[in-house]
PyMOL Python script that loads the backbone (N, CA, C, O; Angstrom):
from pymol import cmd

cmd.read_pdbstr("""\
ATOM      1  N   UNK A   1       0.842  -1.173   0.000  1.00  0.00           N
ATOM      2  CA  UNK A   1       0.000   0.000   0.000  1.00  0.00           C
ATOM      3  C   UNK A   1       0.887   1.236   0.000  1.00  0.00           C
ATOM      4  O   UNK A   1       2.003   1.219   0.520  1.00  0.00           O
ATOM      5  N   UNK A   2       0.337   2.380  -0.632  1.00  0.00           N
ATOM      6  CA  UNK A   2       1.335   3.381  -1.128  1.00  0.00           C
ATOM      7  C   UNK A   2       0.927   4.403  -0.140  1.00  0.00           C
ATOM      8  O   UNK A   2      -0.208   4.196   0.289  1.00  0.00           O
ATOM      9  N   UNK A   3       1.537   5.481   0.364  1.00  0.00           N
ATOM     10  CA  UNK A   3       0.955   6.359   1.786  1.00  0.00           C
ATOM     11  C   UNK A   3       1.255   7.798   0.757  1.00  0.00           C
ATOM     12  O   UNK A   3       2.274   8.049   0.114  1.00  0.00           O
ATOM     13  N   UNK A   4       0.113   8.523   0.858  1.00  0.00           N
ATOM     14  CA  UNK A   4       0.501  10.010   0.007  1.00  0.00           C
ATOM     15  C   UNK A   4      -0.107  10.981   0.895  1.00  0.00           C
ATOM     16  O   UNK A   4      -1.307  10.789   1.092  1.00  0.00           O
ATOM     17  N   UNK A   5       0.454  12.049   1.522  1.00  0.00           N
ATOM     18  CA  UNK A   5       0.102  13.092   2.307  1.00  0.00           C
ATOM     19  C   UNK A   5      -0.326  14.421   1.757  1.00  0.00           C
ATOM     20  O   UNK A   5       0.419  15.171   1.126  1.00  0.00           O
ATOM     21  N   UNK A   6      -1.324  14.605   1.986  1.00  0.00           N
ATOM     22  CA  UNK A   6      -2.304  15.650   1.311  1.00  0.00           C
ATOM     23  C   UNK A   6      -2.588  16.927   2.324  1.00  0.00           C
ATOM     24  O   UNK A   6      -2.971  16.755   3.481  1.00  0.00           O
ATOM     25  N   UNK A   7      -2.425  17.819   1.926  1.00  0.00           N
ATOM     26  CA  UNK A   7      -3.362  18.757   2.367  1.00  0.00           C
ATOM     27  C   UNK A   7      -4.586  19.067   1.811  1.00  0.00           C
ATOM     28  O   UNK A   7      -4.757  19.009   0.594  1.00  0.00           O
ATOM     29  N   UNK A   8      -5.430  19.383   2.564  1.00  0.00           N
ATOM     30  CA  UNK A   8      -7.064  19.816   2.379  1.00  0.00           C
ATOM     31  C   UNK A   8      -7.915  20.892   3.250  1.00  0.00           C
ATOM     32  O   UNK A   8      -7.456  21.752   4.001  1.00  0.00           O
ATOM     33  N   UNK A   9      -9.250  20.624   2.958  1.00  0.00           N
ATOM     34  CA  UNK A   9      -9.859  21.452   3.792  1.00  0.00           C
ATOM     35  C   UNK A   9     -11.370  20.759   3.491  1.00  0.00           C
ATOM     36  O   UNK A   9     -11.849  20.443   2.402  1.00  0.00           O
ATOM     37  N   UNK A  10     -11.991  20.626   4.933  1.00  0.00           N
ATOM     38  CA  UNK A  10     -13.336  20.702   5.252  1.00  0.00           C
ATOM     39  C   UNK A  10     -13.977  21.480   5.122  1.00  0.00           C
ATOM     40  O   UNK A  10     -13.736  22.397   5.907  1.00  0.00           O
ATOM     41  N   UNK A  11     -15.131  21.732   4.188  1.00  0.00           N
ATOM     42  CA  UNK A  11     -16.046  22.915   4.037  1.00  0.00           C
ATOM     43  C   UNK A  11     -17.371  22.618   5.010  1.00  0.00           C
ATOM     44  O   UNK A  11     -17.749  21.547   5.485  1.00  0.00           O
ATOM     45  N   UNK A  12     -17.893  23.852   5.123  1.00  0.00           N
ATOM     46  CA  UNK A  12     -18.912  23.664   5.961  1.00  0.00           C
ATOM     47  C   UNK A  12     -20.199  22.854   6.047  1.00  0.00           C
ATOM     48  O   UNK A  12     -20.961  22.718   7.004  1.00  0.00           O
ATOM     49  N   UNK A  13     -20.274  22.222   4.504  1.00  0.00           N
ATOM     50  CA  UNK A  13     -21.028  21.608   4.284  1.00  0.00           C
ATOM     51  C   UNK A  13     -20.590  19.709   4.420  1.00  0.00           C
ATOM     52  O   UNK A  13     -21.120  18.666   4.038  1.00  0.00           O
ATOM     53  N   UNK A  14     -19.060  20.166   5.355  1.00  0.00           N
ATOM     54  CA  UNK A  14     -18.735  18.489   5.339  1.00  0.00           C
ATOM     55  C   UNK A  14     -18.131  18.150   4.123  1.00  0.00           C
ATOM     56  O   UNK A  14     -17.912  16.961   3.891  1.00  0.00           O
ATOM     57  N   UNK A  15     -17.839  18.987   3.336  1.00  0.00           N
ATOM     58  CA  UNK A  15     -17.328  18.169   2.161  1.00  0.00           C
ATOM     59  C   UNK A  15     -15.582  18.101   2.633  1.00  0.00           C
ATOM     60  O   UNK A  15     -14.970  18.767   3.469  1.00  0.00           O
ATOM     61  N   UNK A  16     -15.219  17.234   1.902  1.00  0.00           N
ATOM     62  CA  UNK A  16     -13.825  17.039   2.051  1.00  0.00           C
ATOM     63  C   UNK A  16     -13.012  17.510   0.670  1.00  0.00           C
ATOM     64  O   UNK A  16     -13.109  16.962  -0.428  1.00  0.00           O
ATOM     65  N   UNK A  17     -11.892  19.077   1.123  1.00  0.00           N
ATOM     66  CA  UNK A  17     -11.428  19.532  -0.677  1.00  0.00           C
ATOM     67  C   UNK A  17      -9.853  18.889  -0.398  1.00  0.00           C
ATOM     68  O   UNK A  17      -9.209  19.013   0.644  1.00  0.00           O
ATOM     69  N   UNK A  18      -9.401  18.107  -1.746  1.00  0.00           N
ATOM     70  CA  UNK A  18      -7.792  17.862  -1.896  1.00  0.00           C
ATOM     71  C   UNK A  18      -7.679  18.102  -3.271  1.00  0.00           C
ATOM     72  O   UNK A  18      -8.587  18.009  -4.097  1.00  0.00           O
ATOM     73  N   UNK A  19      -6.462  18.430  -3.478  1.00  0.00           N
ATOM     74  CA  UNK A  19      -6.131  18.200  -4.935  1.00  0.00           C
ATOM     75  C   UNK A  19      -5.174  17.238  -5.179  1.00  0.00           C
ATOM     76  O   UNK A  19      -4.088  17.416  -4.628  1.00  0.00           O
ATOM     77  N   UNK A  20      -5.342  16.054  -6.018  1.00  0.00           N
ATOM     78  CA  UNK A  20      -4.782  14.914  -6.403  1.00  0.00           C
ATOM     79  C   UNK A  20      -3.182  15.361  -7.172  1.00  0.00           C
ATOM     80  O   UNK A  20      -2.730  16.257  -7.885  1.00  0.00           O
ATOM     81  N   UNK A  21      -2.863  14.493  -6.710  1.00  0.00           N
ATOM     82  CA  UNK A  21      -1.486  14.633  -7.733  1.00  0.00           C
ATOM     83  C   UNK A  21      -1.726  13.634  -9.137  1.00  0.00           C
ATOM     84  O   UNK A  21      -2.271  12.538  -9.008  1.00  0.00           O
ATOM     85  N   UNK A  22      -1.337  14.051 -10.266  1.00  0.00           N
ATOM     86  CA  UNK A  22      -1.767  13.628 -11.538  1.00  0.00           C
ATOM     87  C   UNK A  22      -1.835  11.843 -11.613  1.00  0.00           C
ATOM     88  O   UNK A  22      -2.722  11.062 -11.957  1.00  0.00           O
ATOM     89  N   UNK A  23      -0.430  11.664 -11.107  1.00  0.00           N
ATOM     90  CA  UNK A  23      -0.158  10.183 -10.928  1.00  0.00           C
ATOM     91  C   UNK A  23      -1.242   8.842  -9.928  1.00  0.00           C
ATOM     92  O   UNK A  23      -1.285   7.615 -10.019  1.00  0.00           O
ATOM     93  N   UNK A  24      -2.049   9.925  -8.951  1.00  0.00           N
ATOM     94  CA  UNK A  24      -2.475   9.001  -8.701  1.00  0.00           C
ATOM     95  C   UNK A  24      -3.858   8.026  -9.326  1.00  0.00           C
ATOM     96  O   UNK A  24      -4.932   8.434  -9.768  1.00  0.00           O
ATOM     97  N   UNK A  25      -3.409   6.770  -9.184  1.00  0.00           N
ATOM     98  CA  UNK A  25      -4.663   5.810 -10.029  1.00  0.00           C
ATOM     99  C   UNK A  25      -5.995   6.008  -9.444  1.00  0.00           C
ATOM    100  O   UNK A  25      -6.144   6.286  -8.254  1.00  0.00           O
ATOM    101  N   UNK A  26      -7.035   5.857 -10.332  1.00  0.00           N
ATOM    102  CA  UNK A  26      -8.258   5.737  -9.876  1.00  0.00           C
ATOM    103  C   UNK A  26      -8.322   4.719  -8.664  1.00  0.00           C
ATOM    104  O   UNK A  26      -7.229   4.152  -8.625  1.00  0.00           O
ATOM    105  N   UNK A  27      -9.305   4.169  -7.475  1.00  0.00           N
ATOM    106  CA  UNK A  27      -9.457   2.863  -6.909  1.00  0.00           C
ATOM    107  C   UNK A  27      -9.990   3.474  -5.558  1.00  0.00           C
ATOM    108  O   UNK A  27      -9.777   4.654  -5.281  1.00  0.00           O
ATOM    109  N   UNK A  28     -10.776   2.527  -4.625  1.00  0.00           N
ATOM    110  CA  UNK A  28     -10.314   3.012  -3.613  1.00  0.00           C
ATOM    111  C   UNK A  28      -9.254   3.526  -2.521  1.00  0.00           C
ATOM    112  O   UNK A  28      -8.043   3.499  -2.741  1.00  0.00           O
ATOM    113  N   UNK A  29      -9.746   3.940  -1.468  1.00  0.00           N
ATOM    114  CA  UNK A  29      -8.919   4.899  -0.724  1.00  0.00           C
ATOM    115  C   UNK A  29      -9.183   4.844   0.723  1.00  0.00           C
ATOM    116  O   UNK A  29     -10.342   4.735   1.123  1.00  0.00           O
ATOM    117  N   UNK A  30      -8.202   4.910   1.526  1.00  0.00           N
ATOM    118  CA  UNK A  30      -8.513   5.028   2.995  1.00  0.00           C
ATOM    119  C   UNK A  30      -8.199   6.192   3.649  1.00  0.00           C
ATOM    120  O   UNK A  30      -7.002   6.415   3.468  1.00  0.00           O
ATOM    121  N   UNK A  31      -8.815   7.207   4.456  1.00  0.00           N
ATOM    122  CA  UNK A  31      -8.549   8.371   4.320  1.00  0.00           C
ATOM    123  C   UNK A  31      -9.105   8.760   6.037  1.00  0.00           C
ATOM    124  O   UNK A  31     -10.202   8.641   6.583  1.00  0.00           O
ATOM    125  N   UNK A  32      -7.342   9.424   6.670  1.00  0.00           N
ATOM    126  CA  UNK A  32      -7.221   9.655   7.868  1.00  0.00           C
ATOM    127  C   UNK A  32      -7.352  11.146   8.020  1.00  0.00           C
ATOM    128  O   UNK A  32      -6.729  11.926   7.300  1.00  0.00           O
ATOM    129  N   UNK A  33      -8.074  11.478   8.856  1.00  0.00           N
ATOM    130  CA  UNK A  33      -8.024  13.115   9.024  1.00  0.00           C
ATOM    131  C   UNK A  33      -7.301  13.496  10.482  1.00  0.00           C
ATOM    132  O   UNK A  33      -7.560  13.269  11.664  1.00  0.00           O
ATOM    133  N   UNK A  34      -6.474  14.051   9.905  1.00  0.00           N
ATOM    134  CA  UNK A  34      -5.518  14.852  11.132  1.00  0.00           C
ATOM    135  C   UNK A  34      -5.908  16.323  11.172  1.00  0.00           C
ATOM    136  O   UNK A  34      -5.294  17.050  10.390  1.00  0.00           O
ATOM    137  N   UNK A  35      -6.929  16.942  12.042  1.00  0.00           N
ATOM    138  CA  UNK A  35      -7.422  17.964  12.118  1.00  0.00           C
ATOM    139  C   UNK A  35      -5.911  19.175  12.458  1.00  0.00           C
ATOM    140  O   UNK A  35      -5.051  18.981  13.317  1.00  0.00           O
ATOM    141  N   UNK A  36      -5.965  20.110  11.709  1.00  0.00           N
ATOM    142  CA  UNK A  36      -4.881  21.286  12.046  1.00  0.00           C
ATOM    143  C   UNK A  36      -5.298  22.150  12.670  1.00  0.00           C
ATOM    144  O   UNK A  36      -5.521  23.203  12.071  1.00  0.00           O
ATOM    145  N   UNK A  37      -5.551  22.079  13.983  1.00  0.00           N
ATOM    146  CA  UNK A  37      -6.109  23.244  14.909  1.00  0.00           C
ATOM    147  C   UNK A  37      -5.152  23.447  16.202  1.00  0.00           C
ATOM    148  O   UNK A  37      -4.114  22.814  16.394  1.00  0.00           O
ATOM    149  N   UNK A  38      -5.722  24.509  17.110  1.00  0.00           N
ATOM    150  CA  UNK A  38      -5.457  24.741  18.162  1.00  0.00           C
ATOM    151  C   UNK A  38      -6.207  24.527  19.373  1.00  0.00           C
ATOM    152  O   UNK A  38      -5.959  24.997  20.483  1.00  0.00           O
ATOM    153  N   UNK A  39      -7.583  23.416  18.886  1.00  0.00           N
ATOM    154  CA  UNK A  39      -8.394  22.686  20.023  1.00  0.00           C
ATOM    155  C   UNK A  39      -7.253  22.026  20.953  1.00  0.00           C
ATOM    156  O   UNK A  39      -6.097  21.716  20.663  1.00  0.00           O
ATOM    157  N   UNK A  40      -8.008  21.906  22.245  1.00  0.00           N
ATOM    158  CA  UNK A  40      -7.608  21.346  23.397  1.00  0.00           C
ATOM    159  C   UNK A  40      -8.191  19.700  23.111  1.00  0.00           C
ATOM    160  O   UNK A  40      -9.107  19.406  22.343  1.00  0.00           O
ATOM    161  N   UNK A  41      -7.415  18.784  23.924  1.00  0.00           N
ATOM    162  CA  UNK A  41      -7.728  17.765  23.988  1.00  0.00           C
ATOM    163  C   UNK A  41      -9.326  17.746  24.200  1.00  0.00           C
ATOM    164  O   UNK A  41     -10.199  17.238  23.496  1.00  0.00           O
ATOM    165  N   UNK A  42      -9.427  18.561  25.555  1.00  0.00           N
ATOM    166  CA  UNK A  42     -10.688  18.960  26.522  1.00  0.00           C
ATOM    167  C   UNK A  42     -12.121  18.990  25.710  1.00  0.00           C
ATOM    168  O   UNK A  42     -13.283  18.624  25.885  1.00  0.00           O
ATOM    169  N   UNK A  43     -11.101  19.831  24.445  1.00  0.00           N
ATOM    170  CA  UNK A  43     -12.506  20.919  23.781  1.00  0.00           C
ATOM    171  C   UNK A  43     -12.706  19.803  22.917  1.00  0.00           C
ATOM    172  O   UNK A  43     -13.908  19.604  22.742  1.00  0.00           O
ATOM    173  N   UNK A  44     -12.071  19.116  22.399  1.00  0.00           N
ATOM    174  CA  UNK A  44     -12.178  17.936  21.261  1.00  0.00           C
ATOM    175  C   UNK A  44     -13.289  16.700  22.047  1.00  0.00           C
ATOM    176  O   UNK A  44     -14.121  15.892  21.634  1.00  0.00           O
ATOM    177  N   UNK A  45     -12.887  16.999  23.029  1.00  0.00           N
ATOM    178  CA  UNK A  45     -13.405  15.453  23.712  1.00  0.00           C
ATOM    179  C   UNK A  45     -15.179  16.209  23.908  1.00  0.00           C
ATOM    180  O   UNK A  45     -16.220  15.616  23.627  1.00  0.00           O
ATOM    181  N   UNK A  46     -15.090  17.341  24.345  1.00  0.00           N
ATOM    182  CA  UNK A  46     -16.445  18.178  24.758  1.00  0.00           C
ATOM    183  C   UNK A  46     -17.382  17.935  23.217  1.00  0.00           C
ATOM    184  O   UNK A  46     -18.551  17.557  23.135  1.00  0.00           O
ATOM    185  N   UNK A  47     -16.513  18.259  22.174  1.00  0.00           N
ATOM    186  CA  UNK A  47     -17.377  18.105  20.568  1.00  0.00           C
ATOM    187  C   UNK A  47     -18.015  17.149  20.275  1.00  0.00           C
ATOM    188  O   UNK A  47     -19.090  17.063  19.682  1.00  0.00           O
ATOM    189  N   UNK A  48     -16.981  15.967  20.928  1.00  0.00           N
ATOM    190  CA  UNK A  48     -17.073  14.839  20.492  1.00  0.00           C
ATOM    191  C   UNK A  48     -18.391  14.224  21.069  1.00  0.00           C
ATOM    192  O   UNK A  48     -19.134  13.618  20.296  1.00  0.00           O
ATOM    193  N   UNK A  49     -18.637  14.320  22.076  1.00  0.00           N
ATOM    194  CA  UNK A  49     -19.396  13.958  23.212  1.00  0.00           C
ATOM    195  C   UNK A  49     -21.211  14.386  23.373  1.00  0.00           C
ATOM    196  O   UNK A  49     -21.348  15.610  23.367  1.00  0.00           O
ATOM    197  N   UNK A  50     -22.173  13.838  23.470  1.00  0.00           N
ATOM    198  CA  UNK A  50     -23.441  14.257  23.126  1.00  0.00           C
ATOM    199  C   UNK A  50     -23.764  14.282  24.897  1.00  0.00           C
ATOM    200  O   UNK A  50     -23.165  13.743  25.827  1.00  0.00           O
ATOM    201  N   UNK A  51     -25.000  15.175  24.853  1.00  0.00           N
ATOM    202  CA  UNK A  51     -25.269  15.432  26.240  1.00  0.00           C
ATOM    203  C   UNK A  51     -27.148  14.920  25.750  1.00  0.00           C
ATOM    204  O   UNK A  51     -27.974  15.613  25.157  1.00  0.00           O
ATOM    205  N   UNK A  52     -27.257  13.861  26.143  1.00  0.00           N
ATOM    206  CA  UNK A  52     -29.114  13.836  26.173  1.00  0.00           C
ATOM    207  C   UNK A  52     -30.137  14.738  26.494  1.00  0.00           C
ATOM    208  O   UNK A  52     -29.933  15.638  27.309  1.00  0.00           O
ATOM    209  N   UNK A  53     -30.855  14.638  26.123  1.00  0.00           N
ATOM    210  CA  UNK A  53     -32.284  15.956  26.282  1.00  0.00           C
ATOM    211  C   UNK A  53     -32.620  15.797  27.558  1.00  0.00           C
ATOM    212  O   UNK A  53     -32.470  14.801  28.265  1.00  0.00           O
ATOM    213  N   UNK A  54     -33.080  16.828  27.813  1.00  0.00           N
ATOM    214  CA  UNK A  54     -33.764  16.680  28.976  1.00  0.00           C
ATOM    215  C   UNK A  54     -35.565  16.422  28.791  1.00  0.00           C
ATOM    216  O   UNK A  54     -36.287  15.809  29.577  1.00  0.00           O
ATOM    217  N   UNK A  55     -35.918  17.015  27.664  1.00  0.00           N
ATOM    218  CA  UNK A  55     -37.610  17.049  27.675  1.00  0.00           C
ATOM    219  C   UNK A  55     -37.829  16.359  26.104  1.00  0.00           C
ATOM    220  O   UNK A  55     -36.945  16.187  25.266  1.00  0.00           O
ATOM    221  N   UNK A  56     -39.004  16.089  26.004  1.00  0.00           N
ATOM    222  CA  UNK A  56     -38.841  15.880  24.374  1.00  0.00           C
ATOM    223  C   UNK A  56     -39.449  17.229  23.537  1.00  0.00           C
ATOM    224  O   UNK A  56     -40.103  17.069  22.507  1.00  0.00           O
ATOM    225  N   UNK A  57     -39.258  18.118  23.907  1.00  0.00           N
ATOM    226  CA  UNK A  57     -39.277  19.339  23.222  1.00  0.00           C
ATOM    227  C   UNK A  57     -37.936  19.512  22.826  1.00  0.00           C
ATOM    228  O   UNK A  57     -37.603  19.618  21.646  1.00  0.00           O
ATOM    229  N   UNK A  58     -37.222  19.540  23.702  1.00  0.00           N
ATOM    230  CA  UNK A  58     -35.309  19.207  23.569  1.00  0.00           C
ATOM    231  C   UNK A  58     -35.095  18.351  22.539  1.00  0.00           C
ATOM    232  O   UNK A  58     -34.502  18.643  21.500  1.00  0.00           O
ATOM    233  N   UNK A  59     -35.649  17.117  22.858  1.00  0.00           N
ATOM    234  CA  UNK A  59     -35.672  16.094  21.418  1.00  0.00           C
ATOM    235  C   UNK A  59     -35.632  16.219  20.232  1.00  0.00           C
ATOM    236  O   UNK A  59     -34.841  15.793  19.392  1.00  0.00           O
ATOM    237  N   UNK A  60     -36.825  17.036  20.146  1.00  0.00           N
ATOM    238  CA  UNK A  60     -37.211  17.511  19.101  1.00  0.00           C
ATOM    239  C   UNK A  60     -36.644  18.324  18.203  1.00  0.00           C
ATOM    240  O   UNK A  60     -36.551  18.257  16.977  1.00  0.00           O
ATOM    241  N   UNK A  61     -36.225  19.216  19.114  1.00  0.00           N
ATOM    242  CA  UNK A  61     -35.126  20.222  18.509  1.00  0.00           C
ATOM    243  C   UNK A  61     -33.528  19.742  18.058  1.00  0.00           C
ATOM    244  O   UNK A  61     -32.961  20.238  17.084  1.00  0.00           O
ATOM    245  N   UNK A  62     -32.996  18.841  18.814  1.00  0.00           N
ATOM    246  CA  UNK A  62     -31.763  18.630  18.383  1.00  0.00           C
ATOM    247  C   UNK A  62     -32.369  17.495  17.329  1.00  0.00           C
ATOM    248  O   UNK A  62     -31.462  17.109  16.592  1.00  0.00           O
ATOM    249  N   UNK A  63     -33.500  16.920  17.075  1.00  0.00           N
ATOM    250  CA  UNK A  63     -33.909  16.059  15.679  1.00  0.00           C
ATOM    251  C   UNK A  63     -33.921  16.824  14.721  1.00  0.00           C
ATOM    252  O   UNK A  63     -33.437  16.526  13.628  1.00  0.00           O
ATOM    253  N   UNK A  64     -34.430  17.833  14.964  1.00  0.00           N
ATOM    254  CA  UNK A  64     -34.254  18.806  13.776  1.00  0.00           C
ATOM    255  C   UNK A  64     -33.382  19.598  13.365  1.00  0.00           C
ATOM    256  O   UNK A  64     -33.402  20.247  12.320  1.00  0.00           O
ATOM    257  N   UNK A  65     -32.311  19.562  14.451  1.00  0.00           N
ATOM    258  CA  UNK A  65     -31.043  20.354  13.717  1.00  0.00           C
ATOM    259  C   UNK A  65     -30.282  19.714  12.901  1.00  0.00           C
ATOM    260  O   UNK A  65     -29.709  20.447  12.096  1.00  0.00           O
ATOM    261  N   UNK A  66     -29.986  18.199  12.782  1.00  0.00           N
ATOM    262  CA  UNK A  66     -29.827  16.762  12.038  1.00  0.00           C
ATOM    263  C   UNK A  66     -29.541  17.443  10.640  1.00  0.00           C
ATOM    264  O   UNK A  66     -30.576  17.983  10.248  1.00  0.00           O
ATOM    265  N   UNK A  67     -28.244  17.643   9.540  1.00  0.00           N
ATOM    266  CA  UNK A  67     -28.382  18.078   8.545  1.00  0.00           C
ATOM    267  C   UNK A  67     -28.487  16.469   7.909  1.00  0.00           C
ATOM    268  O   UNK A  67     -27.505  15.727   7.898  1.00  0.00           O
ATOM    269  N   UNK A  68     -29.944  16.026   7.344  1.00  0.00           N
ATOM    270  CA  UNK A  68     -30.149  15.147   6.410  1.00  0.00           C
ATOM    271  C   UNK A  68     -30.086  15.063   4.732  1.00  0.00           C
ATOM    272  O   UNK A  68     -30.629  14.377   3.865  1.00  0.00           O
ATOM    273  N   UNK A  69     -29.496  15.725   4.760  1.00  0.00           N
ATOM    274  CA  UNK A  69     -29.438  16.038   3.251  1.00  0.00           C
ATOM    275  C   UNK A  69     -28.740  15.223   2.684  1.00  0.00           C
ATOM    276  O   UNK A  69     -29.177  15.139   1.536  1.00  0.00           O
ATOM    277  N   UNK A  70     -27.855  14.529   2.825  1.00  0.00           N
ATOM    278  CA  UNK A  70     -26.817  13.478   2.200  1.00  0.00           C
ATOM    279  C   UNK A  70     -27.236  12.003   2.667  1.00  0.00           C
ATOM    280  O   UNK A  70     -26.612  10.950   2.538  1.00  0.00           O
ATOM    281  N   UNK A  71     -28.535  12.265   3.274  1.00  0.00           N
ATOM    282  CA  UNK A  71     -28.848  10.402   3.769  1.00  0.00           C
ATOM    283  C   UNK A  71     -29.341  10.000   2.430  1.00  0.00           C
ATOM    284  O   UNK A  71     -29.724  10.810   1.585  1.00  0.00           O
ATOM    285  N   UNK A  72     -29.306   8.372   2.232  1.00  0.00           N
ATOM    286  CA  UNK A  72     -29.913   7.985   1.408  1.00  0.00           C
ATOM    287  C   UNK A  72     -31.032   6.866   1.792  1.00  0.00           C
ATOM    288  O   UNK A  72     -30.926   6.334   2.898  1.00  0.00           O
ATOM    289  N   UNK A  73     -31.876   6.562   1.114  1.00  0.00           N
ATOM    290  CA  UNK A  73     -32.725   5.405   1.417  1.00  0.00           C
ATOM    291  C   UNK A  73     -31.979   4.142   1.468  1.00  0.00           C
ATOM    292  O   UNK A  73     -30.819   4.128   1.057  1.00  0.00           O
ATOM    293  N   UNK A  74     -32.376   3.374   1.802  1.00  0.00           N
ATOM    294  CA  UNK A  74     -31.632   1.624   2.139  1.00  0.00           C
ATOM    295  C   UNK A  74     -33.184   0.872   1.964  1.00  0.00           C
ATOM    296  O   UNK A  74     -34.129   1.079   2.725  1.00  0.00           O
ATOM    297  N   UNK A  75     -33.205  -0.148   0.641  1.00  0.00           N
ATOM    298  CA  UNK A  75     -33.930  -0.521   0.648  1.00  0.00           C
ATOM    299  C   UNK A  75     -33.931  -1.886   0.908  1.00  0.00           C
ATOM    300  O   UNK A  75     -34.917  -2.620   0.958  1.00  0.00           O
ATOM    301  N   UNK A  76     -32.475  -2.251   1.112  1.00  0.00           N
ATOM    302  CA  UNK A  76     -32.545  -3.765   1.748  1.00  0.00           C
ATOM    303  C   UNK A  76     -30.974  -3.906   2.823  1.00  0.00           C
ATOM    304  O   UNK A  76     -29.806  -4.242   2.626  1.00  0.00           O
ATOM    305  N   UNK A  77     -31.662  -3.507   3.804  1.00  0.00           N
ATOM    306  CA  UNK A  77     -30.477  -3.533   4.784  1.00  0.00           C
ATOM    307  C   UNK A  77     -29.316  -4.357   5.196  1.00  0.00           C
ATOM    308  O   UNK A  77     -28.139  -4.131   5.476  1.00  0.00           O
ATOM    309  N   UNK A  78     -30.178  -5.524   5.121  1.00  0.00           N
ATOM    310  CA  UNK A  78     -29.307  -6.549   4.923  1.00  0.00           C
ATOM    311  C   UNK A  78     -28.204  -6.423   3.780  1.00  0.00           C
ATOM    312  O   UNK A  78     -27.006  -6.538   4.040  1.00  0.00           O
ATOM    313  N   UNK A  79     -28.605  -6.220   2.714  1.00  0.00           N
ATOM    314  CA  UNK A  79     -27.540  -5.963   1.504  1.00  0.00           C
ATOM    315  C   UNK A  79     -26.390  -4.708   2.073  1.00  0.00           C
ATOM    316  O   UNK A  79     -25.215  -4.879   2.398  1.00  0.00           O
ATOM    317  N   UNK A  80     -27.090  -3.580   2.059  1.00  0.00           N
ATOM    318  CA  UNK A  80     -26.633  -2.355   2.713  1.00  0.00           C
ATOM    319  C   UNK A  80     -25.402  -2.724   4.082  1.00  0.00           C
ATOM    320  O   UNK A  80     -24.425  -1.991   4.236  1.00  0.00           O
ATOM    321  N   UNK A  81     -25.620  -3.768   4.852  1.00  0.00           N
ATOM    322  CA  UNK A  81     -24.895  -3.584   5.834  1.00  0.00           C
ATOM    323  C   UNK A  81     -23.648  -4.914   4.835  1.00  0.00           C
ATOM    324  O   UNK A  81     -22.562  -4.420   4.535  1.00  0.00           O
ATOM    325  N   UNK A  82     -23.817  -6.061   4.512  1.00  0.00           N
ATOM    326  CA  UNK A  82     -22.761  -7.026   3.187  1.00  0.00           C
ATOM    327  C   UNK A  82     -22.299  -5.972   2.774  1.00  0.00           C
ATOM    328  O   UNK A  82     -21.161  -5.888   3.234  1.00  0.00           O
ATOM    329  N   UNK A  83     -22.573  -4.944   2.046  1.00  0.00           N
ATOM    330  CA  UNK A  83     -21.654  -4.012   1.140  1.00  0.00           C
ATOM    331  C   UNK A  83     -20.913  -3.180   1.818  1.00  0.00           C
ATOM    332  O   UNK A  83     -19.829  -2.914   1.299  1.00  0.00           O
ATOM    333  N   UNK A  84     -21.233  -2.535   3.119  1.00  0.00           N
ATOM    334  CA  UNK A  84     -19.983  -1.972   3.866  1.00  0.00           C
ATOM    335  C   UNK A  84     -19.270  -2.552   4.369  1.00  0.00           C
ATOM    336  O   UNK A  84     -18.112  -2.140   4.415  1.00  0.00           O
ATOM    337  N   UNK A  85     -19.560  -3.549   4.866  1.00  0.00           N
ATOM    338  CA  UNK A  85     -18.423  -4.636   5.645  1.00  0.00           C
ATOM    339  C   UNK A  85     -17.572  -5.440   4.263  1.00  0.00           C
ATOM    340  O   UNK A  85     -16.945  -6.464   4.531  1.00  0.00           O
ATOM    341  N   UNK A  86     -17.579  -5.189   3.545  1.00  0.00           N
ATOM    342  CA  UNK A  86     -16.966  -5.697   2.076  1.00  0.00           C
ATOM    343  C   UNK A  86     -15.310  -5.174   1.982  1.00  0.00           C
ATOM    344  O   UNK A  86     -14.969  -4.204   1.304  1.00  0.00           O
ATOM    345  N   UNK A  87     -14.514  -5.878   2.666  1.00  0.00           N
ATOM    346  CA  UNK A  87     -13.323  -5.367   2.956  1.00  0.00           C
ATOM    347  C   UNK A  87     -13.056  -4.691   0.979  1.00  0.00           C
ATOM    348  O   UNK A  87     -13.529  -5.150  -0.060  1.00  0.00           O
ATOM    349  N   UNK A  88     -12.434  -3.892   1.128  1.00  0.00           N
ATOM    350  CA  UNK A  88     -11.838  -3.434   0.120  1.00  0.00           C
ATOM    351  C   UNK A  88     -10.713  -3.701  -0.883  1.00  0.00           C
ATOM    352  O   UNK A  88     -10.481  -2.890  -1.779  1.00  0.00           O
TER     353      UNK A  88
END
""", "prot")
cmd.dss("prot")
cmd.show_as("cartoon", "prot")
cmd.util.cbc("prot")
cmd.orient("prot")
């Protein structure tokens, strides 16, 4: 396996930007993100971390802050879960 170090950037919409070097082949890819910040362990672990509702009005609201826009339907789960576990 060949290791190539990239710089990029996360846009706000989650997308992930790199620019390829010409040489590399089409195929899959395994892809580590080493965030470049000045977060604290603390503050990373605080992001990371969900705090439960207290009411279901609370519920409700963090259901709806949920950006769903990139989900897709799964119409046979079973298949859906064979195809990710499909080592590469």
């Amino acid at each position: 396996m060949a290791i190539i170090h990239l710089s990029g950037h996360i846009t706000k919409d989650r997308k992930l930007m790199v620019t390829l070097p010409q040489d590399v082949p089409a195929g899959d890819v395994l892809v580590t993100i080493e965030l470049a910040t000045d977060w604290t362990d603390e503050e990373i672990q605080a992001w990371m971390s969900r705090t439960p509702a207290a009411n279901g009005a609370e519920a409700v609201a963090m259901l709806e802050a949920i950006d769903t826009s990139e989900w897709v339907d799964i119409d046979d789960p079973v298949a859906w879960v064979e195809d990710i576990q499909r080592p590469y």
